[in-house]
C-alpha positions in Angstrom: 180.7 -33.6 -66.1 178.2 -35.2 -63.6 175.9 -33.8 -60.6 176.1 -34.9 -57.5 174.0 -33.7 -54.6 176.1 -34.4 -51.4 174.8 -33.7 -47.5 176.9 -30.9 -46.4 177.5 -29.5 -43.2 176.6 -26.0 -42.4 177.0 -25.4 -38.5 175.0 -27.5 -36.4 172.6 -28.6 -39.8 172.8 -30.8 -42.6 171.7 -29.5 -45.9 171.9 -31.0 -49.8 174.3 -29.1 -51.7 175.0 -29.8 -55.6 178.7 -30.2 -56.9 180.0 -31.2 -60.5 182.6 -34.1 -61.3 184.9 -34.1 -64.0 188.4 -35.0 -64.4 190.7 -33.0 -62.1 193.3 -31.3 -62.3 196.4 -33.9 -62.0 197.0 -34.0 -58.4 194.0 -32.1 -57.4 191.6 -33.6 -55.6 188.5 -33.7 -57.1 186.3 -31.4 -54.9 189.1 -29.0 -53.6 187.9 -26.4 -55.6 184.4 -26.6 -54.9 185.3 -27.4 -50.8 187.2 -24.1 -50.7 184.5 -22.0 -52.7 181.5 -23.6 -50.2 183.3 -22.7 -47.2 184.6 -19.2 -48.0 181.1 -18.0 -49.2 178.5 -20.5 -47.9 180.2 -21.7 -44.4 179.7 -24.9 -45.2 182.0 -28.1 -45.5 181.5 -31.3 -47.3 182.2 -34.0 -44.9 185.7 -35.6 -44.1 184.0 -39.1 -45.3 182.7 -37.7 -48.7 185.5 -36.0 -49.5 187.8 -39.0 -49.2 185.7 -41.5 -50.6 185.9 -39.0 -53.9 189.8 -39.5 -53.4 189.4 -43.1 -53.4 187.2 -43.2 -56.7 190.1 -40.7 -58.3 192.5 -43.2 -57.4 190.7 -46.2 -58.3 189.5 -45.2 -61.7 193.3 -44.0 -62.5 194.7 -47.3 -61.5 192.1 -49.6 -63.6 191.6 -47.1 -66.5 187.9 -46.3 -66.0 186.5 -42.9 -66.2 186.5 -41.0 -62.8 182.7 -39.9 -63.8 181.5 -42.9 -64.1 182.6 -44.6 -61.7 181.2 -42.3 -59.2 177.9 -42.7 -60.6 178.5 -46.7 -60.2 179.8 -46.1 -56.7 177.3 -44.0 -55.8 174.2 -46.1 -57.2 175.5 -48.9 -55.9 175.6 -47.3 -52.4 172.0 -46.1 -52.5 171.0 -49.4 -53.6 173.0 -50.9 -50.5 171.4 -48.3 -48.4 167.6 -49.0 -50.1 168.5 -52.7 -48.9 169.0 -52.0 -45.8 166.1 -49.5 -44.6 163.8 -52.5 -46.3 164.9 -54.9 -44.1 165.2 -53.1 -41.5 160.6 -52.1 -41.8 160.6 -56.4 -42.6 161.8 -57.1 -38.9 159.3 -57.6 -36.4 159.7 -55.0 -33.6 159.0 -55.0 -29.9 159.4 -51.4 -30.0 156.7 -48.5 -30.4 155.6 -48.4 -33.8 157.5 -45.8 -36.2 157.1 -43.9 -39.7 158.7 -45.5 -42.5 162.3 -45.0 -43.0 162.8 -42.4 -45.5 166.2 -42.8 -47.8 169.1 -42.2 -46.2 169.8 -38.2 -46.1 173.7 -39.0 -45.8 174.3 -40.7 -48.9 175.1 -38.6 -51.7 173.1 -38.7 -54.8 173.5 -38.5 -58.7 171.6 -36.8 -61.3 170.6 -38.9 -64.1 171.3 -38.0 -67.7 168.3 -37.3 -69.9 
């Protein structure tokens, strides 16, 4: 089982909110479970794009015969990583705009919680 922390909605704010991914149930998806408990007691929802990309990865990892966990981890990494690419590049172009802090990572990507 792996931790994820995905940006959740809660009314008009976004806030980190942990979930746990093992192998579902078949034809379950893989956060149903956890999407039903977080909006019954919390009011929250996880959003529309996170829960089908977790659909996707189910799929995908049943079709090739790859673990569902670790897969999302790759997926995941790979999309901070994409996302780490980007906010650098973006700092390296000159600007003709007012000055701004750095970028910090990308709030609406989920994240994974490393083994120890």
């Amino acid at each position: 089982m792996k931790k994820f922390t995905i940006p959740c909605d809660f009314g008009n704010q976004k806030s980190p909110f942990d979930v746990y991914i093992g192998h579902p149930k078949e034809g379950n998806h893989p956060l149903q479970n956890q999407a039903s408990w977080l909006s019954s007691e919390r009011g929250g929802t996880i959003p529309a794009n996170v829960m089908e990309s977790f659909a996707n990865l189910l799929k995908l990892a049943s079709e090739n015969g790859v673990e569902f966990e670790d897969l999302c981890v790759y997926a995941l990494e790979a999309a901070q990583k994409e996302k780490s690419n980007e906010v650098a590049a973006t700092e390296a172009e000159p600007s003709l705009s007012a000055p701004t802090q750095s970028q910090e990572p990308n709030s609406d990507v989920p994240s994974v919680e490393k083994d120890s």
